[in-house]
C-alpha positions as CSV (number, residue, x, y, z in Angstrom):
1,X,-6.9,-18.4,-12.1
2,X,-6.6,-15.3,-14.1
3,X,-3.8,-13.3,-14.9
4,X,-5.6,-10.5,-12.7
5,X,-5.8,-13.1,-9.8
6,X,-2.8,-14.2,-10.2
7,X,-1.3,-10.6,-9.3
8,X,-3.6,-10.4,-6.6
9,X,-2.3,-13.9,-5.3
10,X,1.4,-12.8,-5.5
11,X,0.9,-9.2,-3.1
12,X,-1.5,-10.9,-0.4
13,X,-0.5,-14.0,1.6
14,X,-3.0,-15.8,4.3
15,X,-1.9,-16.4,7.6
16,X,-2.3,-19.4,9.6
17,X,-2.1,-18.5,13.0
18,X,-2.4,-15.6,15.4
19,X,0.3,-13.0,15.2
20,X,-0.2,-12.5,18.8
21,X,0.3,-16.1,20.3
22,X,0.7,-18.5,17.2
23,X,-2.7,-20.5,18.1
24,X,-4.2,-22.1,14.9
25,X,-7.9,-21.5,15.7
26,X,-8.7,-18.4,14.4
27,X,-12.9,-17.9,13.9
28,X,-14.2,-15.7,11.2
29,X,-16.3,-13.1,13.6
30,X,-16.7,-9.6,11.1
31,X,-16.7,-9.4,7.5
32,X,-16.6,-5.8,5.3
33,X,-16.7,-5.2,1.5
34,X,-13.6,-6.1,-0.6
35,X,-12.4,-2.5,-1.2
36,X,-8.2,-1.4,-3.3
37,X,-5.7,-0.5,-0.7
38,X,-7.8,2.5,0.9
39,X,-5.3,5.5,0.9
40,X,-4.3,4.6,-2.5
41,X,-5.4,8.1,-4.1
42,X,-3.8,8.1,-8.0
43,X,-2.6,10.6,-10.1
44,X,-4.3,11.6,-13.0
45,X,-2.4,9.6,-14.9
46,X,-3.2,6.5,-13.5
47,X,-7.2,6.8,-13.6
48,X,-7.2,4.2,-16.2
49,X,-5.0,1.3,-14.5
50,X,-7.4,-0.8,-12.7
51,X,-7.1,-1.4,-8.7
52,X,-7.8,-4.7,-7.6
53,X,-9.6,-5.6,-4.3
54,X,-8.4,-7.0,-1.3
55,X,-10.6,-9.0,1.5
56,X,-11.2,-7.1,5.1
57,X,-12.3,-9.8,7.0
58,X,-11.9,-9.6,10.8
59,X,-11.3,-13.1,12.5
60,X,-10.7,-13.9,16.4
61,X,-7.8,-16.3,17.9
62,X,-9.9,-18.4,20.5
63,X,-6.8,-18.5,22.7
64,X,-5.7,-14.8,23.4
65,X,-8.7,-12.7,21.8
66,X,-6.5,-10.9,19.5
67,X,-8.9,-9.3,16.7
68,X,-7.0,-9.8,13.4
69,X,-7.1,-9.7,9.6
70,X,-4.6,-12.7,8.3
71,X,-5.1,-11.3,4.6
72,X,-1.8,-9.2,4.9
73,X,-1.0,-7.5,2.0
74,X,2.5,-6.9,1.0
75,X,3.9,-4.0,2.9
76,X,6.1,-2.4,-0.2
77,X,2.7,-2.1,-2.3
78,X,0.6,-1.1,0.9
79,X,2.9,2.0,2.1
80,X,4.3,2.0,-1.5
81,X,2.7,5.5,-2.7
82,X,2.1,6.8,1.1
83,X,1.1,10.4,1.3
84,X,-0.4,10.8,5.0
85,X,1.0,13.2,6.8
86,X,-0.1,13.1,11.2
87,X,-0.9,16.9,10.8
88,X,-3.4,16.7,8.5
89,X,-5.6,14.6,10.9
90,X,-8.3,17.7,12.1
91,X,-7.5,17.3,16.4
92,X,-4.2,15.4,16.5
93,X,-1.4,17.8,17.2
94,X,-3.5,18.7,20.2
95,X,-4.1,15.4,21.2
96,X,-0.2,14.5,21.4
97,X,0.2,17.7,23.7
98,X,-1.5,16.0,26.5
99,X,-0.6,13.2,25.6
100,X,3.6,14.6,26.0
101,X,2.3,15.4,29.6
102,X,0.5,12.3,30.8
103,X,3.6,10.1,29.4
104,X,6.1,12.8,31.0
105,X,4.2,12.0,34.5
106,X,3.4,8.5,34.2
107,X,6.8,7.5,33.4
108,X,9.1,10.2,35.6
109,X,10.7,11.5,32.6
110,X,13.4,14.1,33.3
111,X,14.3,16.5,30.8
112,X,17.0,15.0,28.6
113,X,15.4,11.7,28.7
114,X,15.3,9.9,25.1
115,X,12.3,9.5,23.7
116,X,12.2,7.4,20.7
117,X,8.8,7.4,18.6
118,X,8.4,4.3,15.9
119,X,6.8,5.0,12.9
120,X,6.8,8.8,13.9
121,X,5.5,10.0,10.7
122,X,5.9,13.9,10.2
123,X,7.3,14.1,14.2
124,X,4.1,16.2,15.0
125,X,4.2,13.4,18.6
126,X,8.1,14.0,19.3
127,X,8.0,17.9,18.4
128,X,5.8,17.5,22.0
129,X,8.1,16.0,23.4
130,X,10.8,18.0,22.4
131,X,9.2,21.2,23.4
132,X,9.2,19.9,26.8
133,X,12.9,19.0,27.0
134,X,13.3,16.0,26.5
135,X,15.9,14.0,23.5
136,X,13.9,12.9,20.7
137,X,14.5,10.1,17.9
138,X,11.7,9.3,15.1
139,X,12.1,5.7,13.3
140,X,10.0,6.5,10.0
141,X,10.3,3.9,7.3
142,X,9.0,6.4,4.6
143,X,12.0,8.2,3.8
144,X,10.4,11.2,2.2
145,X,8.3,11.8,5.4
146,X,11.7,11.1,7.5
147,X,13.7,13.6,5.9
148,X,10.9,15.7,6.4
149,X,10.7,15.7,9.8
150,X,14.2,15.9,10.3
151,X,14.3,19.3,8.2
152,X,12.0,20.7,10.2
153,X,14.1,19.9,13.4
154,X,12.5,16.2,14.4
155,X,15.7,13.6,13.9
156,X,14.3,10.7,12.1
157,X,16.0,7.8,10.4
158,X,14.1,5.9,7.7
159,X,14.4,2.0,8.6
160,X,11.9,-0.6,9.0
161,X,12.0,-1.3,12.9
162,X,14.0,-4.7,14.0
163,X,15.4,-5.8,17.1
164,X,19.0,-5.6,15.3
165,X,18.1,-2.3,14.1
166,X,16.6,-1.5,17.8
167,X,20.8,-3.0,19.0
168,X,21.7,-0.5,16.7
169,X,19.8,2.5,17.9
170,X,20.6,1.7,21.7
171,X,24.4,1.6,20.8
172,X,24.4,4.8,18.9
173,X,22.0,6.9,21.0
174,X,21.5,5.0,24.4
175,X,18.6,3.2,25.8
176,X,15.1,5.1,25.8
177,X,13.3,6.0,28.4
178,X,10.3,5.6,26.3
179,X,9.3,4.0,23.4
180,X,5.9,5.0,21.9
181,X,4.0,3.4,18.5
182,X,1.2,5.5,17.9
183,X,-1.6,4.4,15.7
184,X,1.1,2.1,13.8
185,X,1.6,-1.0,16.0
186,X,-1.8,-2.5,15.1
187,X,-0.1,-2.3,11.6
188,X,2.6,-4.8,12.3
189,X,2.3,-8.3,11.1
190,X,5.3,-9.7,13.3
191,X,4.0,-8.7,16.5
192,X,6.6,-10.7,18.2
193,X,9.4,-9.0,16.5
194,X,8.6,-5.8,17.7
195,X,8.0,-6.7,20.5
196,X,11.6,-8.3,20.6
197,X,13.1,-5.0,19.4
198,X,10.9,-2.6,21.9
199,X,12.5,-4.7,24.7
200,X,16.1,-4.4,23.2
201,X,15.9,-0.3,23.0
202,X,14.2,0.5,26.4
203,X,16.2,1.3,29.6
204,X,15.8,-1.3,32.4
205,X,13.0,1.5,33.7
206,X,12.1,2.5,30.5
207,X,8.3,2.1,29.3
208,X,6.9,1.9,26.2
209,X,3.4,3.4,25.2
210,X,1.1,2.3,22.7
211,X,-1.8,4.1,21.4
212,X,-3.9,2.3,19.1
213,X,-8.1,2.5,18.6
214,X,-9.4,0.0,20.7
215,X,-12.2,-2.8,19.6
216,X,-14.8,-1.8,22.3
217,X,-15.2,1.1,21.3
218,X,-15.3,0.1,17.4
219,X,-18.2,-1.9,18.5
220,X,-19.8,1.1,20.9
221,X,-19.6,3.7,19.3
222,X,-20.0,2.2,15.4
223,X,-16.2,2.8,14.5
224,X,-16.5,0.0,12.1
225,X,-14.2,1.8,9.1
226,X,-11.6,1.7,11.2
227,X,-11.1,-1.9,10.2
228,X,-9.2,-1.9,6.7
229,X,-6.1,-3.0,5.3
230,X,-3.1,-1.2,7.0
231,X,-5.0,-2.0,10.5
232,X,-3.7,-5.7,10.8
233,X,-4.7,-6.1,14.4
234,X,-7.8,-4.2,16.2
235,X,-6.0,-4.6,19.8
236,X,-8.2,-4.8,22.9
237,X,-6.9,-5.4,26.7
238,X,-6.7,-9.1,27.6
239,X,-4.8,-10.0,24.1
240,X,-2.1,-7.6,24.7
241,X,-1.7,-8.2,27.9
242,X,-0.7,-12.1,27.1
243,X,1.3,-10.7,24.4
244,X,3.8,-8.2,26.7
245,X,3.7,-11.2,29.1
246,X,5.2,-13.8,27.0
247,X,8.3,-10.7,26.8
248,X,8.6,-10.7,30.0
249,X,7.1,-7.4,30.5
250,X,3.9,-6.3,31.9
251,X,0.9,-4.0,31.1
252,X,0.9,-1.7,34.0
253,X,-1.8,0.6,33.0
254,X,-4.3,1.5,30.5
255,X,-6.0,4.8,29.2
256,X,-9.6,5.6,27.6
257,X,-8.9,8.3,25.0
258,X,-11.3,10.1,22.2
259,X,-9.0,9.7,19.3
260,X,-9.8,7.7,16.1
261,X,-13.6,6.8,17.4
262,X,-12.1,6.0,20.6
263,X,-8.7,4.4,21.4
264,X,-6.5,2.6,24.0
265,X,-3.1,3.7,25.6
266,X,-1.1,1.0,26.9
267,X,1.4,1.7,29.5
268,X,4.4,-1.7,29.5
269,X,7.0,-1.4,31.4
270,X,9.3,-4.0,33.4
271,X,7.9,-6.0,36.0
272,X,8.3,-3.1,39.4
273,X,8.7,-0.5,36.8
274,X,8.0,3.3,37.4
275,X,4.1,3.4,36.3
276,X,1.8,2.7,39.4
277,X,-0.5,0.2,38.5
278,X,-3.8,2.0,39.2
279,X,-6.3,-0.4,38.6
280,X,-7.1,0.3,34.9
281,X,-6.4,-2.7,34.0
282,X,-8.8,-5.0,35.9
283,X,-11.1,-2.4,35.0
284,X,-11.2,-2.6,31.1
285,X,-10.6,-6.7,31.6
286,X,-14.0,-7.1,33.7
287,X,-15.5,-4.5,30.8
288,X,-14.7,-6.5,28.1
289,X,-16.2,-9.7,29.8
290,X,-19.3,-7.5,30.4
291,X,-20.2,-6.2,26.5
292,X,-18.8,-9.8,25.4
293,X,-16.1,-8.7,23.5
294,X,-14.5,-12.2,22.8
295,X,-18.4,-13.5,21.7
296,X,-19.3,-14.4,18.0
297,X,-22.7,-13.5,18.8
298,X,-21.7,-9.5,20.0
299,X,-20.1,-9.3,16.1
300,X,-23.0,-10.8,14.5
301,X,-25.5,-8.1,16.6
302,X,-22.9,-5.2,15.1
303,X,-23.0,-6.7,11.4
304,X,-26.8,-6.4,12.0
305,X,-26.4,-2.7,13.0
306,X,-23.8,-1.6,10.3
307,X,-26.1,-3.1,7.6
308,X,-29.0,-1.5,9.1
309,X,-27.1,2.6,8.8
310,X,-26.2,0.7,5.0
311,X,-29.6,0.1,3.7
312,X,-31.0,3.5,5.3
313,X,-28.3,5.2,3.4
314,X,-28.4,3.6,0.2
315,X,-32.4,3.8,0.9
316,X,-31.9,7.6,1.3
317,X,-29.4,8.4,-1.9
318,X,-31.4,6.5,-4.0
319,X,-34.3,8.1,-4.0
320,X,-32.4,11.6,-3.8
321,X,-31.0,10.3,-7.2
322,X,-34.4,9.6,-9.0
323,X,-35.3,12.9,-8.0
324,X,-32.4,14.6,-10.0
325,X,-29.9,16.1,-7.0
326,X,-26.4,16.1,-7.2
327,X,-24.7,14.5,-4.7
328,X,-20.8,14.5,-3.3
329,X,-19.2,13.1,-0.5
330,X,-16.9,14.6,2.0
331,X,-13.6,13.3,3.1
332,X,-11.2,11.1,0.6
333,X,-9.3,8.8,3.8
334,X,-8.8,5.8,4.0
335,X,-11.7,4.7,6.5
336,X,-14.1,6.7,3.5
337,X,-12.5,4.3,0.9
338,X,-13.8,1.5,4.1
339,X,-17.3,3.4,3.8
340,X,-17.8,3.9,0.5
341,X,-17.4,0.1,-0.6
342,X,-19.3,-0.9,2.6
343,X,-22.6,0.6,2.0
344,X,-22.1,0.3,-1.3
345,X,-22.6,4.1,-2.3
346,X,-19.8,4.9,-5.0
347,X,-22.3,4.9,-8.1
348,X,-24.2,8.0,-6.3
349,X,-20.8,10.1,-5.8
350,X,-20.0,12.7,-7.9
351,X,-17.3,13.9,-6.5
352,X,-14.9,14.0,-3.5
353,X,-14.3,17.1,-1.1
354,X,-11.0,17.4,1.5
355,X,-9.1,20.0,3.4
356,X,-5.7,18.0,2.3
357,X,-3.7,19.9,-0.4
358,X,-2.0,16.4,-0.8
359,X,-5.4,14.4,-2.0
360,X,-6.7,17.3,-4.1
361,X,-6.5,16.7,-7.8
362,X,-6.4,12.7,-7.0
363,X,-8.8,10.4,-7.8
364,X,-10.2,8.1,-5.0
365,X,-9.1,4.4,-4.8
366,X,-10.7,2.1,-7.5
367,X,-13.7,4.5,-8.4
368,X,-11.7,6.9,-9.3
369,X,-13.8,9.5,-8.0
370,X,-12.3,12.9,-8.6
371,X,-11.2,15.0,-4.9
372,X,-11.5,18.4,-4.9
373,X,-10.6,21.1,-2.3
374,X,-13.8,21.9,-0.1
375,X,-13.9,25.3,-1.6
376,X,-15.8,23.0,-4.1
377,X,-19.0,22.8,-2.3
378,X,-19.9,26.1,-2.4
379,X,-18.5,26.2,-6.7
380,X,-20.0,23.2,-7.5
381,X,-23.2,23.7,-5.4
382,X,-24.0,19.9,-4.8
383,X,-27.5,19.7,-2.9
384,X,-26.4,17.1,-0.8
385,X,-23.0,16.3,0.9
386,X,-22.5,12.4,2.1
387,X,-20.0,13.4,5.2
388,X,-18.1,10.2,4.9
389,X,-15.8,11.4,7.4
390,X,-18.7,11.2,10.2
391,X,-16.2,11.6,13.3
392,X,-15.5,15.1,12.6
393,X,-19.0,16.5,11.1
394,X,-19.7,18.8,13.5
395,X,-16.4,20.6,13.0
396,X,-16.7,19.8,8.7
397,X,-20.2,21.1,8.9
398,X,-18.9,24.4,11.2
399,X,-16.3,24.9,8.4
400,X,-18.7,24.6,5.3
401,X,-21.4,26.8,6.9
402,X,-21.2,28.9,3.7
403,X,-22.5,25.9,1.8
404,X,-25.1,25.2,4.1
405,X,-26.7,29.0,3.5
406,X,-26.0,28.6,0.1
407,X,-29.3,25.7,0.6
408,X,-26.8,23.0,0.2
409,X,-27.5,19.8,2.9
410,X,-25.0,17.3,5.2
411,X,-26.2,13.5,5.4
412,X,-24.2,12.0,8.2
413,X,-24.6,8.6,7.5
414,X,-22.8,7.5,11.0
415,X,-23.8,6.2,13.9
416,X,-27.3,7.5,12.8
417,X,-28.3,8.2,9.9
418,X,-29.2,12.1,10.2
419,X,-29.8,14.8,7.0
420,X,-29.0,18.7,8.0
């Protein structure tokens, strides 16, 4: 093993069994490129220190269904240099206004109720909630983000969530009404844990909400960069319903929403608890037994059609290369690190455009591909423009429309490939 191995050895550790239910048969069903940790953006003074890779490989428990990576990388070097912020996702603030309302309803919330939100980030979800009367709480383990938010008038306390740290909240605040995890419970390794803690902090008709994308639509609408490091556990309905179940609580209802390529909200509350079970469930069960969800064979068909877009695209800058145009990409995230490595595309990047003040002047994760404001595009006058954030092209390509009369050009490489 070399010394570069060995350091790679020493921040990744293997699991063993599901996180979900502990079963021992796990089955390799999706594998992506080896890409560095994919928010990791350096400073300028870092360009030169290599950044290893890490495996994305997506295996299956054949007991409960959960959809899992067991290559876990150490937390503290994961989150260690985190810089995203929940506002700076284009559509999310908006998003958590309606979704204030439908939790409000669903779970009878009167104003003054807590609402606790883990991993609550900036507080751009509880500033909803707040706005709308009721007590609000973040748990955000990144403590410049937590004092953040509380500053701007969101209380937030920086600790890692544990169900003696969940005792502690209870005693201090009271028990919450709701609990949410938004977009951060698929990055928990100890599933159980949590789980432990969420049912230590709620009220005995308290309900806690989980909104996380959701694997049928990664597979139906081509989501597949969604799968990368931080996202431990690509949650779908049957697995989490077992998992709540094995609490002692119950999924009582389930909700299709847009976000992140298409996600899931879970509604778990105590067996006769206030959400009225309204079918959703069954529903989304007897889907994911129709598109064969929990079937090697459905992941091999989407390998087949995410290598397809891959050798199209590469197909595509190539030639543009050998013809002499310059060629950029838009969006420096993480699932554009996913992309990137994926199709294999780096080499034909020269650099990397984003709206976020707090990626500009960074370099992207092991290329090392400069990011610019998108101001660029119409300085720097690439003639074409690899939207690498392809869920919000038509809004990027609204914003740029300077660049496009300029006689630039968009490829949106996702879920077709497609040239404007």
């Amino acid at each position: 093993m070399t010394e570069r191995e060995s350091d790679v050895a020493e921040i990744i550790h293997r699991r063993s069994d599901c996180r979900g239910c502990g079963c021992a048969e796990l089955e390799l069903f999706f594998s992506l490129k080896p890409t560095p940790i994919g928010d990791a953006y350096v400073t300028a003074d870092k360009v030169d220190v290599p950044q290893p890779s890490y495996p994305i490989d997506l295996f299956m428990c054949q007991r409960c269904g959960l959809a899992q990576l067991i290559d876990v990388i150490d937390p503290n070097v994961l989150y260690g240099d985190y810089i995203y912020v929940t506002a700076s996702s284009l559509g999310l603030a908006e998003h958590f206004g309606s979704y204030a309302d439908a939790v409000i309803k669903r779970a009878n919330l009167r104003p003054g109720s807590l609402v606790v939100d883990l991993g609550s980030n900036d507080g751009t979800l509880l500033k909803q909630f707040k706005s709308r009367g009721m007590n609000v709480l973040g748990v955000e383990p990144a403590s410049h983000i937590a004092a953040e938010a509380t500053a701007a008038g969101v209380k937030t306390v920086d600790r890692f969530f544990t169900p003696a740290f969940a005792g502690q909240l209870a005693a201090e605040f009271g028990h919450a009404k709701v609990v949410t995890a938004n977009n951060v419970f698929a990055n928990i390794d100890d599933l159980k844990t949590w789980v432990d803690g969420i049912d230590a902090l709620l009220a005995p008709d308290g309900v806690f909400v989980c909104e996380s994308y959701y694997l049928a639509d990664v597979l139906q609408n081509m989501v597949f960069d969604f799968i990368y490091h931080e996202h431990l556990s690509a949650f779908s309905v049957r697995p989490i319903q077992a998992l709540f179940e094995r609490a002692g609580l119950e999924l009582a209802a389930v909700q299709r929403v847009p976000t992140k390529g298409g996600s899931l909200r879970y509604f778990v509350h105590r067996p006769g608890g206030p959400v009225a079970n309204d079918g959703s469930v069954a529903e989304l069960l007897a889907l994911e037994d129709r598109m064969g969800l929990y079937r090697k064979e459905t992941y091999s068909a989407f390998a087949a059609k995410v290598d397809g877009l891959k050798d199209k695209t590469k197909a595509l800058l190539t030639k543009l290369k050998a013809e002499g145009k310059s060629i950029a990409g838009f969006g420096a995230s993480i699932t554009g690190t996913t992309l990137i490595y994926h199709f294999e595309i780096g080499e034909f990047l020269d650099f990397l455009a984003d709206d976020n003040p707090a990626k500009q002047g960074r370099f992207s994760p092991g290329l090392h591909l400069p990011v610019l404001p998108s101001t660029s595009l119409c300085q720097r006058k690439p003639d074409y423009v690899v939207i690498l954030a392809w869920r919000f092209a038509g809004e990027i390509i609204r914003k740029n429309q300077a660049y496009l009369d300029g006689g630039g050009h968009f490829i949106v490489p996702v879920p077709e490939l497609r040239v404007t």
